[in-house]
RODO-2510 file (C-alpha; in nm, 4 decimals, decimal comma):
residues 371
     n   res          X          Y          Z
     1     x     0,0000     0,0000     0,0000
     2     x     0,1625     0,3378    -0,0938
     3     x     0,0892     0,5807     0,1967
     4     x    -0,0506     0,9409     0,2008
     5     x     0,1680     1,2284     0,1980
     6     x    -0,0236     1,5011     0,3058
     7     x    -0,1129     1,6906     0,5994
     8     x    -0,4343     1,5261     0,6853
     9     x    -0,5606     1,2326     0,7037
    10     x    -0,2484     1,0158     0,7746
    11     x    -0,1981     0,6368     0,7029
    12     x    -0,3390     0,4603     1,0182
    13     x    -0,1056     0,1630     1,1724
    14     x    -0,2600    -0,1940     1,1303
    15     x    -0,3412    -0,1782     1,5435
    16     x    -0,5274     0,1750     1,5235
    17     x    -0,7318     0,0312     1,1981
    18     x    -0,8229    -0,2863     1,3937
    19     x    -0,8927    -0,1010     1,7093
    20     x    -1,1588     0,0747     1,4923
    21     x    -1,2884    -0,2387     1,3207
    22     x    -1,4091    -0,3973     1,6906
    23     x    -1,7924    -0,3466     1,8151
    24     x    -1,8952     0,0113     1,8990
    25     x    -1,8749     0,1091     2,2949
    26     x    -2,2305     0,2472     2,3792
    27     x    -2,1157     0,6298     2,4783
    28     x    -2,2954     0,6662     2,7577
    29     x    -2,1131     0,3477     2,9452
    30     x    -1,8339     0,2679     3,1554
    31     x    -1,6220     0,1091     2,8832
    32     x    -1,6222     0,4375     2,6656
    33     x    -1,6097     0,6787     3,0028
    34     x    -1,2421     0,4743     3,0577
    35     x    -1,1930     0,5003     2,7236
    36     x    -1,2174     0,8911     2,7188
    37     x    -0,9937     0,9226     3,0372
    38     x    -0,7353     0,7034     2,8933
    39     x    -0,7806     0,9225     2,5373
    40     x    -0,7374     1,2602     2,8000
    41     x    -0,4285     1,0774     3,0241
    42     x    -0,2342     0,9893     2,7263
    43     x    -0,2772     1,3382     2,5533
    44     x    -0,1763     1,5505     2,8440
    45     x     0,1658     1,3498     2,7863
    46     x     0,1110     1,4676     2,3964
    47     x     0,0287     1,8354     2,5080
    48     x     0,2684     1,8421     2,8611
    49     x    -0,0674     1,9145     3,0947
    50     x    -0,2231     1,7976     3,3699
    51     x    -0,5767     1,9318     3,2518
    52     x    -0,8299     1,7177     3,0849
    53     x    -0,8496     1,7154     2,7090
    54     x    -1,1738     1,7018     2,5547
    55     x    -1,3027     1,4963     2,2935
    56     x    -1,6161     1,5846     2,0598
    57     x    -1,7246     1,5378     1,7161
    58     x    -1,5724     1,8293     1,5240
    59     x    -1,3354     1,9754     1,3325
    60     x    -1,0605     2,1508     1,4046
    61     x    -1,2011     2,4183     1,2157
    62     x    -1,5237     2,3731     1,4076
    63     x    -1,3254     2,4043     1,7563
    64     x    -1,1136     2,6949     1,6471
    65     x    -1,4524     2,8748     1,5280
    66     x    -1,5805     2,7927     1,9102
    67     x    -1,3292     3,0038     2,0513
    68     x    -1,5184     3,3087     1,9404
    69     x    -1,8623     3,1490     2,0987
    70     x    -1,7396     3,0635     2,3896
    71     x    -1,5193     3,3910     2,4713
    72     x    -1,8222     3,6326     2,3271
    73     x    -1,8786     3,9713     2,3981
    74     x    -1,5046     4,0660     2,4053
    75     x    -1,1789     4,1765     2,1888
    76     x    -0,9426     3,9185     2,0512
    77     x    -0,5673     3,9656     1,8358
    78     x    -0,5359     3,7444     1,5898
    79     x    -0,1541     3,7027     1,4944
    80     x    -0,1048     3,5074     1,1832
    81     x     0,1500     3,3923     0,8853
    82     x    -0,0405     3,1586     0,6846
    83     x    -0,3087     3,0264     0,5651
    84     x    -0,5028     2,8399     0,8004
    85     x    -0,4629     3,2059     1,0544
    86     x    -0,6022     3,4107     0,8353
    87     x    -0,9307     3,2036     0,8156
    88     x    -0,9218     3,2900     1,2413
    89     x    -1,0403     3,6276     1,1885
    90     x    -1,3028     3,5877     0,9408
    91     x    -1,4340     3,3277     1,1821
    92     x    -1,4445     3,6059     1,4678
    93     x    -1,6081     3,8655     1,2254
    94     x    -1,8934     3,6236     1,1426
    95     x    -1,9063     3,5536     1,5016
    96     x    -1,9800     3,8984     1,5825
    97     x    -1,6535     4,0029     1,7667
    98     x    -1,4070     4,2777     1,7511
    99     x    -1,0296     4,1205     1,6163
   100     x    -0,7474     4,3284     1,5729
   101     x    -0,5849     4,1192     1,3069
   102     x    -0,1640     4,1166     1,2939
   103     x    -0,1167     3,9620     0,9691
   104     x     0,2821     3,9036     0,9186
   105     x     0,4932     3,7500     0,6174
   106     x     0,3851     3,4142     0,5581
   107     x     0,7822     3,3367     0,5561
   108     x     0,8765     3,5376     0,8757
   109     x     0,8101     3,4098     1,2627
   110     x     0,5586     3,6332     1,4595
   111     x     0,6342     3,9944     1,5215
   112     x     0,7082     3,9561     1,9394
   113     x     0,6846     4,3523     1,9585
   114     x     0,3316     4,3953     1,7782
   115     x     0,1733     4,1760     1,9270
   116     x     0,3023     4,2852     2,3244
   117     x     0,2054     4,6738     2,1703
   118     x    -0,1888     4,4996     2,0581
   119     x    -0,1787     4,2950     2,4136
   120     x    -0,1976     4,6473     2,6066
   121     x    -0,5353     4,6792     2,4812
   122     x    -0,6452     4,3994     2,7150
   123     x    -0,7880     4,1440     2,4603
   124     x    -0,9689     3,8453     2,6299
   125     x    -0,7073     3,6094     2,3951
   126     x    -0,4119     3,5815     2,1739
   127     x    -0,5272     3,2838     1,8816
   128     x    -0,2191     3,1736     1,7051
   129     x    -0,1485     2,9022     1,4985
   130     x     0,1547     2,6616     1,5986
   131     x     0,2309     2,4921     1,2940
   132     x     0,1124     2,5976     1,0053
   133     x     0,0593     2,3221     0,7224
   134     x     0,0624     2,5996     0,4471
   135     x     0,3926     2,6741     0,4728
   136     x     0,5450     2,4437     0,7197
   137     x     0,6468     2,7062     0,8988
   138     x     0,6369     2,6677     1,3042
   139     x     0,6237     2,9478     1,5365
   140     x     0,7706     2,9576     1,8900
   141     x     0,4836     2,9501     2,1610
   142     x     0,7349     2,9870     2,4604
   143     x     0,7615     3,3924     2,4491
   144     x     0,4031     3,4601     2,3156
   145     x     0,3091     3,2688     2,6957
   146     x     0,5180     3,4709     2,9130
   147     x     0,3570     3,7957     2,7324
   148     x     0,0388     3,6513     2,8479
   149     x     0,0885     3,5004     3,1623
   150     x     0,0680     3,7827     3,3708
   151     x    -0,2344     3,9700     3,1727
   152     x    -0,6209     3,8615     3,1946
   153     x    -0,5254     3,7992     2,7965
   154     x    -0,5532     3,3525     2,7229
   155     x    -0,3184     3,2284     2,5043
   156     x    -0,5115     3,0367     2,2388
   157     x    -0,3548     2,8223     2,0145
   158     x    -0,4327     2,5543     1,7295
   159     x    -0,2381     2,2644     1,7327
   160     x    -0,4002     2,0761     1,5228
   161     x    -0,1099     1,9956     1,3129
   162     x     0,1333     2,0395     1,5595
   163     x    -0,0033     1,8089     1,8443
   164     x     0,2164     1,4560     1,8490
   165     x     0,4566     1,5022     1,6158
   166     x     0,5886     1,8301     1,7537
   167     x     0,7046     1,9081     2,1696
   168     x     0,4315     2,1131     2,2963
   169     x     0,4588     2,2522     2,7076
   170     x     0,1375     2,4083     2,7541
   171     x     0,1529     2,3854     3,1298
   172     x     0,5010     2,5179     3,1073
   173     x     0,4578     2,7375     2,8712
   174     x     0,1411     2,8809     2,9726
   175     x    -0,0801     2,7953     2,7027
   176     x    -0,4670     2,8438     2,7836
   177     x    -0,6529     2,6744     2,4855
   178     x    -0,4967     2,3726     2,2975
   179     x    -0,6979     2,2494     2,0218
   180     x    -0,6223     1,9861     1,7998
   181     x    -0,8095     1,6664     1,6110
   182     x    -0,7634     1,3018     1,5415
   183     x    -0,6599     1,3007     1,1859
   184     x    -0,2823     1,3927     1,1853
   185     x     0,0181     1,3767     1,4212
   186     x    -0,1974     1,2076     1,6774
   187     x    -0,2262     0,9009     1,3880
   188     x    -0,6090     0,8387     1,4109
   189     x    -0,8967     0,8730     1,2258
   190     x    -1,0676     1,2109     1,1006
   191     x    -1,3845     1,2921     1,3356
   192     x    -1,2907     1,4223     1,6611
   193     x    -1,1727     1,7294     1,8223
   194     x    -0,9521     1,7701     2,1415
   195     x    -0,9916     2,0866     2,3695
   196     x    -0,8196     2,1505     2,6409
   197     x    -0,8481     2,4582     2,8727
   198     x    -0,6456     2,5910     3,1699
   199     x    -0,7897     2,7117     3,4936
   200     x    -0,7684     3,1026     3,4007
   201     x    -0,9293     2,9534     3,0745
   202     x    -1,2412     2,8038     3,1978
   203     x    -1,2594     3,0999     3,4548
   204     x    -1,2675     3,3478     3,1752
   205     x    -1,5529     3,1220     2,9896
   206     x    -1,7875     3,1178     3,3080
   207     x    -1,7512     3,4819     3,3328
   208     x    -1,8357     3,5608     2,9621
   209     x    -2,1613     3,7431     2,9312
   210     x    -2,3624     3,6153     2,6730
   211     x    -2,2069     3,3053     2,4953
   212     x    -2,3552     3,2081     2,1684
   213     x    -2,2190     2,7947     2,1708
   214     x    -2,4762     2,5256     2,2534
   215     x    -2,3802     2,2377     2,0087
   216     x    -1,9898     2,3361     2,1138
   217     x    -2,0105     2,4972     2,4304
   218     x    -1,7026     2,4376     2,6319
   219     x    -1,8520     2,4384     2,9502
   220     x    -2,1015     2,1741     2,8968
   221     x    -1,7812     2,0177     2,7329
   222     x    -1,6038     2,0234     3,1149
   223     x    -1,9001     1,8909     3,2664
   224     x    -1,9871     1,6056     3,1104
   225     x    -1,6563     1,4606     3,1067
   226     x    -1,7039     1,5198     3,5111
   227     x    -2,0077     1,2844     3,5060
   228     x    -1,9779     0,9200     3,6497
   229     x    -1,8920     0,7789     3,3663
   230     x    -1,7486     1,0203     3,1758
   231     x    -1,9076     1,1405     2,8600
   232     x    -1,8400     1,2972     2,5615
   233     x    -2,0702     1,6063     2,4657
   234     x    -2,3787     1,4531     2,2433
   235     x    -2,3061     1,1600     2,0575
   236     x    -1,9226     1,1637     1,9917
   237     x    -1,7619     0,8443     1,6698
   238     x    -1,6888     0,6279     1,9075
   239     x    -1,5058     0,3743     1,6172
   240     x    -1,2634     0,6758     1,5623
   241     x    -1,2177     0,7317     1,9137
   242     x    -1,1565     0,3685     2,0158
   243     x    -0,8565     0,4365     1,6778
   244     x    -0,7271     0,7233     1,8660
   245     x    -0,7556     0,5412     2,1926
   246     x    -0,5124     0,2423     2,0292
   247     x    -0,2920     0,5315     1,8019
   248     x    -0,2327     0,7296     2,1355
   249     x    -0,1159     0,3935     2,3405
   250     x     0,1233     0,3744     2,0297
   251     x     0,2422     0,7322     2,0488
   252     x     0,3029     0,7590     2,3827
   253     x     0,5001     0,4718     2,4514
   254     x     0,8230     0,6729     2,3548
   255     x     0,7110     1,0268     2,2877
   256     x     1,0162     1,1916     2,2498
   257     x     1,2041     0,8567     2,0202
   258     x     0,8806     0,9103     1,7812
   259     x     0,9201     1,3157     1,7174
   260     x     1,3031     1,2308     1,6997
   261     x     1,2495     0,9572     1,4236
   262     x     1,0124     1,2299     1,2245
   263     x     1,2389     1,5275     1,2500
   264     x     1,4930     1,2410     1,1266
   265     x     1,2140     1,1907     0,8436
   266     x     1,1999     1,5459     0,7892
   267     x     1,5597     1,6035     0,7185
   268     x     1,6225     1,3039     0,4539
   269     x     1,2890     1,4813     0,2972
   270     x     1,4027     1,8238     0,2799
   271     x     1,7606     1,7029     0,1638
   272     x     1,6498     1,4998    -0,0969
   273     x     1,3830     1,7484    -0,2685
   274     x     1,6714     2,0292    -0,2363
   275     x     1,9054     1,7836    -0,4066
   276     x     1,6463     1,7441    -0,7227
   277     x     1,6494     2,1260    -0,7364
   278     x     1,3288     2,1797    -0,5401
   279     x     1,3335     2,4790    -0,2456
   280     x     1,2061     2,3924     0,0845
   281     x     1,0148     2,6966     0,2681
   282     x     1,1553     2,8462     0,5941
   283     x     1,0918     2,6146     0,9074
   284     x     1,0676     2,8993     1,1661
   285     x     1,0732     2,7775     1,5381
   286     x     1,2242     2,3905     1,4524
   287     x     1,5128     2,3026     1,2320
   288     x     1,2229     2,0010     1,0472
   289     x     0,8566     2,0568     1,0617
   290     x     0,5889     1,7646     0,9954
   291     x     0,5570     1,9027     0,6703
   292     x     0,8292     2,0021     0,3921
   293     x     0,6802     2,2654     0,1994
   294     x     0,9039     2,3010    -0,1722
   295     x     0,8755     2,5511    -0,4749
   296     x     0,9682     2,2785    -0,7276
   297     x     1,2588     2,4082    -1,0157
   298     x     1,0918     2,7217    -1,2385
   299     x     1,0035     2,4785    -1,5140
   300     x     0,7895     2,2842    -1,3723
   301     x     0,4470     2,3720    -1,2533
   302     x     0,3730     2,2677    -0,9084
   303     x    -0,0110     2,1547    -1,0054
   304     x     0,1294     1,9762    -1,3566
   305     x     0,3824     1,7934    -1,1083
   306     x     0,1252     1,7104    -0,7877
   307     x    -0,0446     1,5437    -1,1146
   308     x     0,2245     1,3672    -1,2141
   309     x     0,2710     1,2329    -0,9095
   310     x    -0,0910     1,1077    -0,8576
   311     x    -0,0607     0,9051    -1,1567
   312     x     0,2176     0,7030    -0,9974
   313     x    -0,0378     0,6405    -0,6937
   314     x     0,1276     0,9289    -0,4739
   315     x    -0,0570     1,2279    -0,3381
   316     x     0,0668     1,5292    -0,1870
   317     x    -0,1030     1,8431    -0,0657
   318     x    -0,1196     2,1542    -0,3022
   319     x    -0,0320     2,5199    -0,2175
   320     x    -0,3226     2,7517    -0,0826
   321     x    -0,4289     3,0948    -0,0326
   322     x    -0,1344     3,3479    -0,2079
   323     x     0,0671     3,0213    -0,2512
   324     x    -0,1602     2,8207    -0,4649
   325     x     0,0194     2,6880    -0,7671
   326     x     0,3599     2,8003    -0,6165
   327     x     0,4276     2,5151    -0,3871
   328     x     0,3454     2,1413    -0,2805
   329     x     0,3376     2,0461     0,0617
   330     x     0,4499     1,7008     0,1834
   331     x     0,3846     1,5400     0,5284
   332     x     0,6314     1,3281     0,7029
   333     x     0,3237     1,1718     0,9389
   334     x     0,2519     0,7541     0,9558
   335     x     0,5960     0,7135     0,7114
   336     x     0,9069     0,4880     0,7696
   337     x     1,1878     0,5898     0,6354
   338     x     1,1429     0,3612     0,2877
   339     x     0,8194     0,5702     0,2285
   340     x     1,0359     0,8984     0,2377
   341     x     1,3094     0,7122     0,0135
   342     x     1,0346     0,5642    -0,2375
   343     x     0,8249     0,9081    -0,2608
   344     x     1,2002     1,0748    -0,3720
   345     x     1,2809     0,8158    -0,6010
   346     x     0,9377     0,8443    -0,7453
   347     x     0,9784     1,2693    -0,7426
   348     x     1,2913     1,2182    -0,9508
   349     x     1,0617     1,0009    -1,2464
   350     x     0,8016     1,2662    -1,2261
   351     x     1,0097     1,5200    -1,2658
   352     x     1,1824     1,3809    -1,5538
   353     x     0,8792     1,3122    -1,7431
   354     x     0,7860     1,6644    -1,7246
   355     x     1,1384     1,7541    -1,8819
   356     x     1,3298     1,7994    -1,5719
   357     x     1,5946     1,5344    -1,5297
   358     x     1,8026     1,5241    -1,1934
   359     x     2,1663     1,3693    -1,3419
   360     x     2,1642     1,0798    -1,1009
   361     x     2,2434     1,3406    -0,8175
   362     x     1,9608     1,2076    -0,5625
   363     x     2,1302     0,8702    -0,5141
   364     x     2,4748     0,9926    -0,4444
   365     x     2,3524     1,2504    -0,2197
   366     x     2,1454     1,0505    -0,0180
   367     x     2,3682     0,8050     0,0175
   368     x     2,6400     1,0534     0,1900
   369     x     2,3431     1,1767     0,4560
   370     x     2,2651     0,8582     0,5523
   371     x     2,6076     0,7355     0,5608
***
């Protein structure tokens, strides 16, 4: 089976895809109430938190959209350099809230001094993204916490990309909102969403005046993973959780060997597309993101090549928003290091049926790095 290279969904490992393939838990019993503790113990390891992480069926568009539902009746900054940011403050405009939107270079790390200037203002939260899968590009969470640590302001961030195959201290680092989903570094299934709130975070949520959630309101969220058993809010896919359940067991046996073995993923990546000509995007706050982002040689168009590719049973993710048709975007996420090998090899035949041969360099360069 060739694997997927993109972003989202990721190829699931033969335990998660059985764990999913057993009877459904009823989600109101005691067998899915362990089940969603053991899903929340095993991603505070993911997330470095003591707080409870919880699971609903959603997006991570749909959580990230919550924020400004569940925080109403306030300001927010929106800091962003990419893609999947800049949807954040169109989602707090329909949502009826005042944004002050600090919208950087897409290649660049976040401007620390505009956004401490915008925090003086008193916003109820800072929404950043940590990795962003339209560029690759990862931005440092560590100063952005200590800017809000000691102002009413919440640090939110969405780590939906980020969350398993990236470090992430949001107890240390004083994040307040962590939101991620099943479908990517966590290695399950698409069809849940994971939110997890500080104390100052759910205290700034009860005092809201007049949120607008119901179907995603964070509160009832909190209490009905309190109940005896604990429950998910409404009826959650409890097949996909019972994959995340098994994919988490996986990922959390050796955390830190796992994001080791992808940033060693990342690096064979990124040196083998540079040595067929392709340029790999800025990585920002880590030397290898989950995702290689390339602008492939001037003579050959990204979407003619992503094509290419797909007729040799590989697909990778396209460019979007200013960097549609400029760039293709490939994840590093349920590979071994023969996938990453096979998808170069197979670059290097696309490539030269499009009129760009390589000379034979890929072999002899690979061969040093992993020599």
């Amino acid at each position: 089976m060739i694997p997927l290279f993109l972003p989202g969904p990721v190829t699931l490992s033969e335990q998660t895809r059985l764990a999913m393939a057993r009877e459904p838990l009823f989600h109101r019993g005691p067998a899915f109430g362990a089940q969603l503790v053991n899903i929340s113990d095993r991603l505070g390891t993911v997330l470095g938190t003591v707080r409870p992480s919880l699971g609903t069926a959603a997006s991570g568009t749909l959580l990230l959209e919550s924020v400004f539902h569940n925080l109403a009746d306030d300001t927010f900054v929106v800091a962003t350099n990419g893609y999947f940011g800049e949807r954040l403050p169109e989602m707090a405009a329909m949502a009826g809230q005042q944004v002050t939107h600090l919208d950087f270079p897409w290649s660049e790390p976040l401007d620390l001094g505009r956004i401490e200037e915008s925090l003086t203002s008193d916003p109820v939260a800072l929404v950043v993204v940590h990795h962003e899968t339209s560029t690759g590009f990862v931005n440092d969470l560590t100063e952005l916490g200590k800017m809000c640590r000691s102002r009413r302001t919440l640090l939110v961030v969405d780590c939906v990309s980020s969350a398993g195959a990236l470090p992430i201290h949001m107890d240390d680092d004083g994040l307040d909102v962590v939101i991620t989903t099943s479908q990517k570094g966590l290695g399950g299934s698409p069809g849940v969403g994971f939110l997890t709130m500080s104390d100052k975070a759910v205290a700034a949520v009860e005092e809201a005046t007049h949120r607008t959630a119901y179907g995603i309101d964070w509160l009832r969220m909190l209490r009905a993973f309190g109940r005896t058993p604990p429950e998910a809010l409404w009826t959650p896919p409890v097949t996909v959780c019972a994959g995340v359940e098994q994919a988490l067991i996986e990922l959390t046996r050796d955390l830190a060997t796992h994001q080791e073995f992808l940033r060693g993923l990342g690096t064979t990546m990124r040196i083998g597309v540079t040595a067929l000509g392709c340029e790999p995007l800025p990585t920002g706050a880590v030397p290898v993101p989950p995702v290689t982002a390339v602008r492939p040689p001037a003579i050959l168009p990204p979407d003619k090549l992503r094509a290419q590719l797909a007729e040799l049973g590989i697909q990778v993710a396209a460019g979007q928003g200013r960097y549609a048709g400029e760039i293709l975007r490939i994840s590093h996420l349920g590979l071994e290091l023969f996938h990453v090998l096979g998808f170069l090899s197979s670059l290097e035949v696309a490539m030269a049926a499009l009129g760009k041969p390589t000379e034979n360099r890929l072999s002899s360069v690979l061969t040093e790095a992993l020599t």
